[in-house]
N, C-alpha and C positions, 0 to 999 in steps of 0.2 A: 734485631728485636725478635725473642718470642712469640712469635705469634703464634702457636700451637697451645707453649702454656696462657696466653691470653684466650683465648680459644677454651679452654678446658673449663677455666675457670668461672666463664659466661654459661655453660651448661651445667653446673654445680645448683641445685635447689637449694637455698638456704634463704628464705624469708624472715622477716625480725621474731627473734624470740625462738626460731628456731634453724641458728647458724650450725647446727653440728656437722653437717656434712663441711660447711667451708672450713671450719678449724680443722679437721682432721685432714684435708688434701694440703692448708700450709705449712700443719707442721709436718707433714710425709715429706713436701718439698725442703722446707728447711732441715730435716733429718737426712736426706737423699744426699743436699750438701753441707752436710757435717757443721750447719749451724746452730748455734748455740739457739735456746728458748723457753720459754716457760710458759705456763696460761694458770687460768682462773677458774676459779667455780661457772660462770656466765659464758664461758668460750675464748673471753679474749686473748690473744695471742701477744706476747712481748718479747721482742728481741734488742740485746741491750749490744752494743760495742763501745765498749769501756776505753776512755783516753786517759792522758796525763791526769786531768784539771775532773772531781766530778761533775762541775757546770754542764746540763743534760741541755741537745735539744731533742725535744719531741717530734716526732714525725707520722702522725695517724693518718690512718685511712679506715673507712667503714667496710666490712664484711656483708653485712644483711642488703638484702632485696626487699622491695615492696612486693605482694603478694595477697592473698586470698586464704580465707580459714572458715572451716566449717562454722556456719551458724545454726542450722536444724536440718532436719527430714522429716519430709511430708508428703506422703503418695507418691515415694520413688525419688522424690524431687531433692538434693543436696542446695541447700540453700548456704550461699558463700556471705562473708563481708571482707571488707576489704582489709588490708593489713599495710600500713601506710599508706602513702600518698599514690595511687594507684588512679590511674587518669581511666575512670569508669567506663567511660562511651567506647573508649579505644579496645578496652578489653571483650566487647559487647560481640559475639563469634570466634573468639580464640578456643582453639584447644585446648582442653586440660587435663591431669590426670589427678585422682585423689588417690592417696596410697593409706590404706589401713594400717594398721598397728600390725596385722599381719605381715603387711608386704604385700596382698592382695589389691591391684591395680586396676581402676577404671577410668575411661576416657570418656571424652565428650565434648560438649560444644557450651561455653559461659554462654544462657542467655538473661532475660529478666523480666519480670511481671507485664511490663509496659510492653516491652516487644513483644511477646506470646499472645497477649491482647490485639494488640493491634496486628500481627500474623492473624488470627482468629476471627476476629472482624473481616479483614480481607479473603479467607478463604470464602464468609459465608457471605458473602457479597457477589465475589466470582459464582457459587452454585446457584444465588437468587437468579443471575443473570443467566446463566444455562439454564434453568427450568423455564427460562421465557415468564421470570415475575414481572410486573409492571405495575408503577404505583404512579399515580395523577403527583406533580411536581407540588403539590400543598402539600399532600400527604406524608412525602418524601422530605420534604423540607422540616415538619412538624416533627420525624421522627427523626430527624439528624441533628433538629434540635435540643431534643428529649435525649439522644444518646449525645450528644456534648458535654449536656447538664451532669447527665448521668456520670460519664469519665473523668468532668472537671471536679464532681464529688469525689470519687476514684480516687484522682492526683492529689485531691484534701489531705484525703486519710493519709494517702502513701506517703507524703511529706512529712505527717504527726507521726507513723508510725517508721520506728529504725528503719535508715537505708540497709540494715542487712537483709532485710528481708528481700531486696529487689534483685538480688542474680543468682540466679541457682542453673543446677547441672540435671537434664531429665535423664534419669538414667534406667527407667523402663524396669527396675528392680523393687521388689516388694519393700518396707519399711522393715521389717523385720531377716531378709536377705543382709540388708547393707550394713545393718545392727549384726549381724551373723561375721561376716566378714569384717568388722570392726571398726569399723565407719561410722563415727559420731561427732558429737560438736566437740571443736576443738580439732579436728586434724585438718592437716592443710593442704590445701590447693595447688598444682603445679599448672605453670605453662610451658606448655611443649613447644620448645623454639630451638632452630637446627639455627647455629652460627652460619654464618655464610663470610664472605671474602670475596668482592667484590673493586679488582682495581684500589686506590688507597684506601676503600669503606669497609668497616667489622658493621655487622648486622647482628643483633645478637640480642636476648632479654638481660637487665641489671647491670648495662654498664656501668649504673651506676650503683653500687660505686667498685666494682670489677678492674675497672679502669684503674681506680686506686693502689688497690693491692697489687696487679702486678707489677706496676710503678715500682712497688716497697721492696717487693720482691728482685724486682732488676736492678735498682738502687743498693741494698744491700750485698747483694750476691759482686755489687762491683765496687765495693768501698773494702769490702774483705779481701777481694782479688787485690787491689788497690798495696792495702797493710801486709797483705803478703812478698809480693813484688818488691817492695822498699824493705822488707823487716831486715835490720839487721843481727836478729837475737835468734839462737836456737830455737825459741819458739817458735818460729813464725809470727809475732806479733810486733807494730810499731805503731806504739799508741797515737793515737792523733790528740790534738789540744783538748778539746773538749769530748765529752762521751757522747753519744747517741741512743735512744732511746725510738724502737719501731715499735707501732702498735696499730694490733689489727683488731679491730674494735668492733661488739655487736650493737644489735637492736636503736641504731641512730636512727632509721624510718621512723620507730614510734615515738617521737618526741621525746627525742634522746634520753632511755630510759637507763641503758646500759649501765653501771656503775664503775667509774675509771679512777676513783679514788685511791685506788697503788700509787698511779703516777705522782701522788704527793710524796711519796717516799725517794723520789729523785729532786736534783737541786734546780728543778727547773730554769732555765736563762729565755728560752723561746718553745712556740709552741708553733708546728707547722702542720696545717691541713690538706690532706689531696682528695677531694670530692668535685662532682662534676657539679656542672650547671646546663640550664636545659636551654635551647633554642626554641625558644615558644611563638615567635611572632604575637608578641601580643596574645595568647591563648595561652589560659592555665596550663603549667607543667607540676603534676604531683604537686607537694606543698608550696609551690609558690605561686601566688596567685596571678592571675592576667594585669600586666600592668604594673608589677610589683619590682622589675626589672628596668633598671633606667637609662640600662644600657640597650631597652629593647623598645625604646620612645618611637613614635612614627618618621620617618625620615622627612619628610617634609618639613619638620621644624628643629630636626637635628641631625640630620645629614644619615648616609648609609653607613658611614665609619663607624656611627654608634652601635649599630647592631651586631650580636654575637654571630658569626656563621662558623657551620662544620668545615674544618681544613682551614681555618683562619688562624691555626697558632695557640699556644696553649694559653690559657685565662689566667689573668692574675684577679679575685675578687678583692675590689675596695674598701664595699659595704654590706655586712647583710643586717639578720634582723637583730642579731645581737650586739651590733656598732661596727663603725670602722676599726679596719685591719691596720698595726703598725705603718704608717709611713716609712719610719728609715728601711725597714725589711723591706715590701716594695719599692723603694730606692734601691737597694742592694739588688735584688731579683731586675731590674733594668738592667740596669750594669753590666751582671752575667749574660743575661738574652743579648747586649750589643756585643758585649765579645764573640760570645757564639753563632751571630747572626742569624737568631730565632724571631720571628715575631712573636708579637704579644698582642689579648685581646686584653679588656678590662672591662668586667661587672661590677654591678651597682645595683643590690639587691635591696629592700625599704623590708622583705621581711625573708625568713627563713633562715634555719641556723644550722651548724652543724658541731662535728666534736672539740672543738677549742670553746664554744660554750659553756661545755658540761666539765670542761678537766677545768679552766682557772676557776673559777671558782672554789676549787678545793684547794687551793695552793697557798701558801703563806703570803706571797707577796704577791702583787700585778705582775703580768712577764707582755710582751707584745705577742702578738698572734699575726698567721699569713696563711693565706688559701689561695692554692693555686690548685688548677683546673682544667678539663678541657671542656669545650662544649658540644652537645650533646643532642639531637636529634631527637624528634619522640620519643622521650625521658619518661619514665616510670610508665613506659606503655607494655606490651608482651613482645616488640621489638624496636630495639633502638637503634641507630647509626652512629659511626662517628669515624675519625680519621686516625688512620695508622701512623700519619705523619704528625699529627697533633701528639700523639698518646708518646710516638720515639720522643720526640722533641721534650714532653714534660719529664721525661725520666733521665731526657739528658740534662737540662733544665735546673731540675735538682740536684740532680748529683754534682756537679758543677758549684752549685749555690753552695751544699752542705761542703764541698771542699775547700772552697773559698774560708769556712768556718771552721775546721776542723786541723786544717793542714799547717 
């Protein structure tokens, strides 16, 4: 496995809406090995290998990360919101860098209204108590009840008024400084996250869905090896049964806005997803809510096998919020993992969707859909984990599957 280019591809900034950095590093790699590709106005990337039969299966994966975008300045202050499903609290002391339209880069620390407050409270508590204040326990009580009141008014407003306004970057710079160097609403937020490698663990921000792409990437680059190996024609080419269609997809963080309406132009037969899913214990991960996972039920009334863990094998998802996944296709994808002696995890999601949502629907006919997956560690946080042997296995996984299909 690459893990250098999976590696690369986790330090790439590309948040939804603005994936240019990720299209331009896949198609360098898909140009580097002389593969064929096209894109679109919106970034996405599509790689076609063409068989006998035009009967397409589809193969997506998402490009975009969840992220952070300027929302105002005010007394220095870059006030962020969030840019998908971006798990708030975790973010809350990450570092970040905002990059001007210049190129002009500043760092800093994500904090937010609430905590700067309650920092501020605390500093002027500790100085009460070095000047030797002393207030009779009525006094003290009447005023910690009056500052409750007062903060639970506070938490009124700040709930009525846009959560953007609650994380911002102090960056000790004039308002008209950061206006200078080109810093205004609308440009986006990074988080500064070094990959790490760790025994079978990547560490890293966006693997979801990073994980995906280099799946596509490995998959690819091994189905072409594959058509080469066997060709018997001067070209180099032996078509397989049916054709293939890769696609590396933007802006699925923001409720899936992307538009993938090309893919009607192929004859679609199936449609396959590679997107992760999050290991929440029961605790919100990014869009899907705490509880929303049924594979993530308490053990006590359904045993530990229900639950998804990191290194447990790549996911096949059953259900998300868009309905259940084909049956016979997850019959098929069994089958493969027993030849291969892969395990398998399985989800069971009540909401959240991904790109097989947004593509059938534009399609002439119903076709089945399948998401397979790995799972995912603090998902949509500034750093995620996950298993190197999960991530080989789904690419072997696939490829396997799709030859079963093709060959």
């Amino acid at each position: 496995m690459q893990v250098q280019l999976l590696s690369a591809l986790c330090e790439i900034n590309a948040p939804s809406g603005d994936e240019g950095e990720m299209t331009r590093f896949i198609t360098r790699v898909l140009k580097e090995n002389r593969i064929d590709y096209d894109t679109d106005i919106l970034g996405n990337v599509f790689v076609e290998l063409k068989g006998k039969s035009k009967d397409t299966i589809v193969v997506v994966a998402h490009m975009d990360e969840v992220g952070l975008i300027v929302s105002g300045i005010h007394d220095g202050k870059i006030y962020c919101a969030p840019v998908g499903g971006l798990l708030l609290e975790s973010a809350l002391g990450a570092q970040v860098e905002v990059v001007s339209r210049e190129g002009r880069v500043i760092q800093g620390l994500l904090t937010s209204v609430k905590v700067a407050r309650e920092q501020r409270a605390r500093e002027k508590e500790a100085s009460q108590q070095k000047a030797g204040a002393k207030e009779s326990n009525e006094n003290r009580s009447r005023k910690e009840k009056e500052t409750t009141t007062r903060e639970e008014r506070g938490h009124t407003r700040e709930r009525e008024s846009d959560v953007i306004h609650q994380l911002y970057i102090d960056t000790g710079e004039s308002d008209k400084e950061l206006e200078r160097m080109g810093i205004d609403v609308g440009t986006r937020v990074q988080f500064i996250t070094k990959t790490r490698l760790k025994e079978d663990m990547i560490l890293a921000k966006a693997l979801d869905n990073r994980i995906g792409c280099f799946v596509l990437l490995e998959v690819i680059g091994s189905l072409i090896q594959l058509r080469h190996r066997h060709s018997p024609s001067k070209h180099g080419k032996h078509p397989f049964k049916k054709s293939l269609l890769f696609v590396f997809s933007t802006q699925e963080e923001v409720m899936l806005r992307s538009g993938l309406n090309r893919v009607a132009d192929w004859p679609v037969q199936e449609i396959v997803c590679i997107d992760m899913v999050p290991v929440s214990n029961n605790v919100s991960d990014g869009d899907m809510p705490a509880g929303s996972h049924l594979s993530d039920v308490d053990a006590e009334s359904q045993g530990d096998h229900n639950r998804l863990n990191v290194g447990g094998g790549p996911v096949v998802v059953l259900l998300d919020g868009s309905g259940f996944k084909s049956k016979s296709l997850v019959d098929q994808v069994l089958r493969v993992a027993q030849t291969l002696d892969i395990p398998l995890q399985y989800d069971l999601s009540v909401e959240g969707e991904t790109d097989d949502s947004r593509i059938a629907p534009t399609l002439p006919d119903p076709v089945p859909t399948l998401i397979l997956s790995v799972a995912v560690g603090d998902m949509h946080t500034p750093v995620n984990r996950a298993s190197l042997e999960d991530i080989s296995d789904l690419a072997i996984l696939l490829l396997q599957y799709l030859h079963t299909k093709i060959d």
